[in-house]
N, C-alpha and C positions, 0 to 999 in steps of 0.2 A: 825436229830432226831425230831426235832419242825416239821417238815412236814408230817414226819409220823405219829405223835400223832393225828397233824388235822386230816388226811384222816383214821385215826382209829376212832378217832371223828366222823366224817359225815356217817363213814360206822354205826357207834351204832345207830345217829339218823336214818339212812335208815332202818335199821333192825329192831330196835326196836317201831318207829313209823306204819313201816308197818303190824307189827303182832298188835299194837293198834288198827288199821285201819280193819284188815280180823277180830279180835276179834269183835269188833264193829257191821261191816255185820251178821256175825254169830247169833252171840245174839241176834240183833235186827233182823232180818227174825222170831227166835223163839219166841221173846215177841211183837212182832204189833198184835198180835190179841189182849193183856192185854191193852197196850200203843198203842192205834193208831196215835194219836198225836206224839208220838218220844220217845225215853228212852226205858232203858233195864236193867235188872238186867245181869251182863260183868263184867268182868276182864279186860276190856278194858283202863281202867286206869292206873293199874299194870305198863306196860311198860316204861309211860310218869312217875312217879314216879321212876322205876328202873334208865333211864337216868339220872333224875335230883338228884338224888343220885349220881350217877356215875363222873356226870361231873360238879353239882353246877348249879347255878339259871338261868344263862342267858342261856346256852344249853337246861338246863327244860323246860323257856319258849316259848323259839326257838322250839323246835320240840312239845311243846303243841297248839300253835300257826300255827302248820304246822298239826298237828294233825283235827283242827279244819279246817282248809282252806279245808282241805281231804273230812270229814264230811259234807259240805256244798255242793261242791259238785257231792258227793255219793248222797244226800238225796235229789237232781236236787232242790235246792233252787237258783241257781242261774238262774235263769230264772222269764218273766214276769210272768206268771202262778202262782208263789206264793205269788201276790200281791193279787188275787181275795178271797185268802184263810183268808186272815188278817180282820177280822172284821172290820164296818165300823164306828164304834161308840170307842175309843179307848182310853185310855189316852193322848197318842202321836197325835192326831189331823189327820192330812195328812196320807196317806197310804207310802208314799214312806219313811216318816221319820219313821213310824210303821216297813219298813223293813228293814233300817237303825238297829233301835233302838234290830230288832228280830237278825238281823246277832249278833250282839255285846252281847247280853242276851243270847241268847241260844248257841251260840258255839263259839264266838272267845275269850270274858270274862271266860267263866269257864272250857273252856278246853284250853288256854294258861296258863290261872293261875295256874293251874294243877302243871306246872314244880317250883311252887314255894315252893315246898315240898325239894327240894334243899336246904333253906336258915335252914335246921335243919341237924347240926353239927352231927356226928357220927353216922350219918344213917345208915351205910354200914356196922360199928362194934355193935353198939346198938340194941336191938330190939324194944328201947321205943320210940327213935326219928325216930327211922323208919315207926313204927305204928304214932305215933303224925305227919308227915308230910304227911302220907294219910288222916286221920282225918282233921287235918286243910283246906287242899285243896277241901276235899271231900266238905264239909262245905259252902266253897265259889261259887264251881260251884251247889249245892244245893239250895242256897239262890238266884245267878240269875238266876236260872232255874224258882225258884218259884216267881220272881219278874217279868219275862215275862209273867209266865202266871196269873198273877195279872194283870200286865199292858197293856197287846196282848190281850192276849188271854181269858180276865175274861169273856164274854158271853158266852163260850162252857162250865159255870157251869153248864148253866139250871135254870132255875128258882126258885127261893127260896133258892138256894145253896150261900152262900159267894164267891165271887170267891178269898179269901187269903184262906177259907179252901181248897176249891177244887183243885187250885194249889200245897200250901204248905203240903198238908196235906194227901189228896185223891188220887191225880195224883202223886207229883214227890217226896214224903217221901219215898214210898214202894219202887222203885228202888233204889234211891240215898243209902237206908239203905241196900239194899240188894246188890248193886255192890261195896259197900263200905266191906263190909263182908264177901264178895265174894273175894275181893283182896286182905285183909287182912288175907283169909285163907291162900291163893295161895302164896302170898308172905310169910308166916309164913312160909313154907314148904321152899320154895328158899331162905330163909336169913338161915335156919339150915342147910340147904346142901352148901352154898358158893356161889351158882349160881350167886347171885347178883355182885359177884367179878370178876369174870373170866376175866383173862385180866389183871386184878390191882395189883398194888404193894400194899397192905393192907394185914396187919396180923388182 
């Protein structure tokens, strides 16, 4: 029975990160003209939240984690080519530590963290810990979004621009608040229809 639960397990993580992942694509093809740098307004979060609902924080993080590794490279960052892209003047000094510093800020930090919407108890029967642990997480990968592009990426303000407004404010508020609201629709609709159960012993 314990064997079958994990392989019920890793199949949720397959399915459910992968529709994270086509979500992702999707949206982002539609919003690079608005974000050319990266970000979308997606429902692409939804999932990694749905899981870690599902299964509690360390699976949340696990498939956010796995989430992110996807995203990186989808968005052909792993490669030398996106070291020429990293501004030369930096907080971080070195370029190599700047892609160090851009892996972990921009996608492995706040979309592994992501599955930490997990550690809020009656997610599944609630609707206010459910919403409260998108909100929280949303937050987190919001904040090192906007701290890389403080710390990366602040010369693509432009001149006379702040680069903590243009980051936190200009560039990565509009989505974070709109894919945040976006999932919290989407999920309103699946937590009143059960969807997010299917599968579970949960009244």
């Amino acid at each position: 029975m314990k064997q079958k639960e994990q392989i019920r397990v890793i199949a949720e993580i397959s399915i459910l990160v992968g529709v994270a992942v086509v979500l992702d694509i999707v949206f982002g093809i539609i919003s690079k003209p608005i974000w050319p740098f990266g970000g979308s307004i997606s429902p692409a979060m939804l999932p990694i939240f749905i899981i870690a609902y599902r299964r509690g924080v360390k699976v949340g993080l696990f498939s956010g984690l796995v989430f992110a590794v996807m995203q990186i490279w989808i968005a052909g960052y792993i490669s030398s080519g996106v070291l020429a892209a990293i501004p030369n003047e930096t907080y971080f000094g070195p370029k190599w530590l700047n892609l160090i510093m851009l892996y972990l800020l921009d996608y492995l930090i706040p979309f592994t963290l992501l599955g930490l919407a997990g550690i809020f108890k009656h997610a599944l029967t609630d609707i206010k810990p459910f919403f409260y642990g998108m909100i929280f997480t949303s937050l987190i990968r919001y904040i090192s979004h906007g701290l890389s592009g403080v710390l990366i990426w602040g010369s693509y303000a432009g001149e006379g621009t702040s680069p903590f407004i243009y980051s936190f404010v200009i560039y990565n508020l509009p989505y974070m608040a709109g894919s945040l609201a976006f999932c919290m629709f989407i999920g309103y609709i699946i937590f009143n229809r059960n969807i997010h159960k299917i599968n579970l012993n949960i009244k």
